[in-house]
Backbone bond lengths (Angstrom), bond angles and torsions (degrees), N, CA, C in turn:
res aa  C-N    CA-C-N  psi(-1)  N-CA   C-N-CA  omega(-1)  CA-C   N-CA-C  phi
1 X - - - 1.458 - - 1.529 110.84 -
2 X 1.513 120.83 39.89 1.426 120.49 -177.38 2.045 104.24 -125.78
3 X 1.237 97.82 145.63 0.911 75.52 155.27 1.547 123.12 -157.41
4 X 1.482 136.05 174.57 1.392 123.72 -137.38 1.268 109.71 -77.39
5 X 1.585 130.24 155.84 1.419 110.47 -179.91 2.171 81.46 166.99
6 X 1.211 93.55 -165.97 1.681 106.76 -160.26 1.830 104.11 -80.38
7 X 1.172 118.99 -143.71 1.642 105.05 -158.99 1.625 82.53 -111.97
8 X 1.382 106.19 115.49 1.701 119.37 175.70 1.210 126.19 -82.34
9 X 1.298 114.26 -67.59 1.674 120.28 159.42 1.758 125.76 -95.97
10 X 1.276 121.95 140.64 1.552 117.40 -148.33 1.438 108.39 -78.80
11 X 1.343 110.24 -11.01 1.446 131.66 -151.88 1.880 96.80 -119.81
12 X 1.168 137.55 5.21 0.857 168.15 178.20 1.582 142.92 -133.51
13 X 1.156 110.17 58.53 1.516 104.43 -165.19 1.339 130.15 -45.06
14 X 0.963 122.47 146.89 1.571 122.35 166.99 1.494 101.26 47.60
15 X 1.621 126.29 38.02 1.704 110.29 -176.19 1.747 83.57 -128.70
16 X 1.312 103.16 120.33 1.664 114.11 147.50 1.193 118.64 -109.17
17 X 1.564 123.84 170.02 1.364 130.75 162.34 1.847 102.20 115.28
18 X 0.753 116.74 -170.89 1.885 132.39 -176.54 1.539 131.86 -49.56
19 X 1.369 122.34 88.71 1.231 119.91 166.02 1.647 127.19 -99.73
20 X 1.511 90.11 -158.97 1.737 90.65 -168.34 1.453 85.37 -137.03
21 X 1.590 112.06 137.21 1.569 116.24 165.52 1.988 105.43 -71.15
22 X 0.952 138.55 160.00 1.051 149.83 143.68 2.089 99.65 106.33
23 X 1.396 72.57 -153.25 2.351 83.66 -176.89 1.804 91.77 -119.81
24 X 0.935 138.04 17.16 1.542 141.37 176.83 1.606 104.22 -109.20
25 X 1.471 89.34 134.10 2.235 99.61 165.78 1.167 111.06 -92.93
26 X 1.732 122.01 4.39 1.267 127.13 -152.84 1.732 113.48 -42.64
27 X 1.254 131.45 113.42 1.431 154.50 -176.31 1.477 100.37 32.52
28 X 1.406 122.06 55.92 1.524 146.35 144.73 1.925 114.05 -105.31
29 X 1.181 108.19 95.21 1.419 114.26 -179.11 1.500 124.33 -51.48
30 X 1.248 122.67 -36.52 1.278 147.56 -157.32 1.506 113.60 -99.56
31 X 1.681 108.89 -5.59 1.225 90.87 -156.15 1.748 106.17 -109.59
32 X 0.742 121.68 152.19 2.218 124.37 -175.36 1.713 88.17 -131.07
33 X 1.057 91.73 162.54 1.701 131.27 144.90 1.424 99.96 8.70
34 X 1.506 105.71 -94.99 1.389 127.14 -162.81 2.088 96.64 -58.80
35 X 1.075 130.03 -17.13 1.247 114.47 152.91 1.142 154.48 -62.19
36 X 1.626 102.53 -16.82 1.470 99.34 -177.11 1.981 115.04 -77.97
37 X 1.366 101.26 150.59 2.066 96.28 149.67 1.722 103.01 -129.98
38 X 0.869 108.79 177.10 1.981 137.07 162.68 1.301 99.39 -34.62
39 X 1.207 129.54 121.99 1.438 126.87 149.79 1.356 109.55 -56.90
40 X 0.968 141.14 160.15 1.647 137.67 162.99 1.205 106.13 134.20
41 X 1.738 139.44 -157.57 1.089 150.43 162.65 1.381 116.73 -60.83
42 X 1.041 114.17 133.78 1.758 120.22 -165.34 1.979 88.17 -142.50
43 X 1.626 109.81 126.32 1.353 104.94 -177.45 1.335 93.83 -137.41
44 X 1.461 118.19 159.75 1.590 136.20 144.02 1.229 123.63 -137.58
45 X 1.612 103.99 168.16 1.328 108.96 163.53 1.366 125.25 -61.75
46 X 0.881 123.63 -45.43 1.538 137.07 161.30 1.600 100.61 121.41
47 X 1.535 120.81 -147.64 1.994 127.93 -146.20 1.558 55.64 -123.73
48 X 1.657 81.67 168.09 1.717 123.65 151.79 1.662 119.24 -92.10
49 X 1.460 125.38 -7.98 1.545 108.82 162.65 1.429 105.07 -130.46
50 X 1.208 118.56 165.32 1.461 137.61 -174.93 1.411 111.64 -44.19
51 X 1.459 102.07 -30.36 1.778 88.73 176.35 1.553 124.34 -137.67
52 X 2.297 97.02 42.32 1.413 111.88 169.35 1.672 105.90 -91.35
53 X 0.992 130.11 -175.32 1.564 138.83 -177.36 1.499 111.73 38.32
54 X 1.046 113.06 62.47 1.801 115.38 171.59 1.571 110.70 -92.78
55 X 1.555 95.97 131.15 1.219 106.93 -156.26 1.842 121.83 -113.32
56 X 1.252 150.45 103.33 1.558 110.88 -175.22 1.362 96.24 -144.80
57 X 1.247 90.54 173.01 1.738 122.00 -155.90 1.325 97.43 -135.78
58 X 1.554 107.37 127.89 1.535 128.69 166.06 1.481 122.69 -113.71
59 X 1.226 123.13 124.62 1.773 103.45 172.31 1.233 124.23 -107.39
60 X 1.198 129.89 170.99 1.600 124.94 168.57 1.311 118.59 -107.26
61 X 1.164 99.64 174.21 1.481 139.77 -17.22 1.396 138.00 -62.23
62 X 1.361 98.39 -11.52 2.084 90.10 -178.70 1.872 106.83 -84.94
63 X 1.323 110.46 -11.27 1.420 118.00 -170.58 1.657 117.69 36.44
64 X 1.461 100.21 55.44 1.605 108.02 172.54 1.819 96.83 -90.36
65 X 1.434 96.11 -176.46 1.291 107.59 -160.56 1.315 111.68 -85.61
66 X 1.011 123.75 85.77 1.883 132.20 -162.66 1.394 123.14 -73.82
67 X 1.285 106.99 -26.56 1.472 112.37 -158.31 1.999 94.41 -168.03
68 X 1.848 101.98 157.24 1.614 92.42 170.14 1.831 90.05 146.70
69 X 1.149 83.73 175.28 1.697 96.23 -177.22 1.729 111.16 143.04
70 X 1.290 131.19 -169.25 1.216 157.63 165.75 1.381 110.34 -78.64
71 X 1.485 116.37 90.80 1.755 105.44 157.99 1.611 110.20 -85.63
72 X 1.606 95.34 92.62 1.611 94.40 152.13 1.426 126.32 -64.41
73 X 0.908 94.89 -8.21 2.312 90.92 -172.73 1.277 76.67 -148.52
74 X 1.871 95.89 -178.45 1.755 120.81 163.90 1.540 108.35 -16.42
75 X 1.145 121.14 113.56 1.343 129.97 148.02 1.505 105.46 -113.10
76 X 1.598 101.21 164.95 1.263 127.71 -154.79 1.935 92.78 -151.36
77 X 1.659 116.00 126.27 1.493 86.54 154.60 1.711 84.73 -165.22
78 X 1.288 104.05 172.33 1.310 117.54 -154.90 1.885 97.79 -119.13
79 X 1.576 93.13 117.35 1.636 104.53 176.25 0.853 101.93 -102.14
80 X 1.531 130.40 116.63 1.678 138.88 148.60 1.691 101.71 -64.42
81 X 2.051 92.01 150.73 1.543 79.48 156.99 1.203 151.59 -79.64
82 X 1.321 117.22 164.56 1.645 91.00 -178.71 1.885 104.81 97.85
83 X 1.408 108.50 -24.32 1.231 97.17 -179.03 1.384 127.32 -84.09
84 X 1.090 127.01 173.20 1.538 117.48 -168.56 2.060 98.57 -114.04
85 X 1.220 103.88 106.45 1.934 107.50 -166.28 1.767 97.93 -97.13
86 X 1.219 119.38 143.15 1.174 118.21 177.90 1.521 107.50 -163.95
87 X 2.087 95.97 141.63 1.311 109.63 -143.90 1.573 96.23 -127.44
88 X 1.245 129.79 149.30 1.498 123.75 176.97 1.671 104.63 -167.35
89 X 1.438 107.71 138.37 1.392 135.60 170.08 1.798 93.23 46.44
90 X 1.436 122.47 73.68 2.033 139.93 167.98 1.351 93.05 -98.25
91 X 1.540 124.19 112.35 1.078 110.70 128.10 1.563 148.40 -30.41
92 X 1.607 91.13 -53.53 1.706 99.52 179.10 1.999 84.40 -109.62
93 X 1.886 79.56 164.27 1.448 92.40 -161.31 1.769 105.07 -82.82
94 X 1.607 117.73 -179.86 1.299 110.89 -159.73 1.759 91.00 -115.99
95 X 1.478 104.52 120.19 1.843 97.94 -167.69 1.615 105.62 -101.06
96 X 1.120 129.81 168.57 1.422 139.21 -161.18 1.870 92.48 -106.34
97 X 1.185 152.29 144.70 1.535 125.26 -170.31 1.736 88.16 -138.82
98 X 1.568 117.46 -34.52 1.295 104.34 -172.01 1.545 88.13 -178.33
99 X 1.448 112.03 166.71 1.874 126.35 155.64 1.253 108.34 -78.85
């Protein structure tokens, strides 16, 4: 569930595409080990064009599409646990800052 693109999570090299906030797969099929990050504040610098660093956020339990967009600049966004965070084509990497 990744897919190729610039350095997404900081703690993760070279891995973009779909995680899970917390240490639980709880009724996420797809998800192992190497999926989880930090629930908490997750920030970047963001891409250099309008439609690099696309970003989205799902919650549970229905895990519809809650949150997401293009960080062209400073982004800031808030992972609950349990949520499903997902990162594609960041220039700058996506840092964990606090719960």
């Amino acid at each position: 569930m990744t897919d190729e693109g610039g350095d997404c999570i900081d703690d993760k090299p070279d891995k973009c595409g779909y995680y899970v906030a917390g240490s639980s797969c709880k009724n996420v099929e797809w998800c192992e080990k190497d999926d989880h990050v930090e629930p908490g504040t997750w920030a970047t610098d963001g891409g250099t064009g309008p439609s690099d660093c696309r970003w989205g956020l799902s919650l549970p339990p229905e895990y519809g599409m809650d949150g997401g967009g293009y960080a062209t600049s400073y982004t800031e966004v808030q992972v609950p646990k349990g949520a499903i965070f997902e990162t594609h084509d960041c220039v700058a990497d996506w840092k964990w800052l606090h719960p």
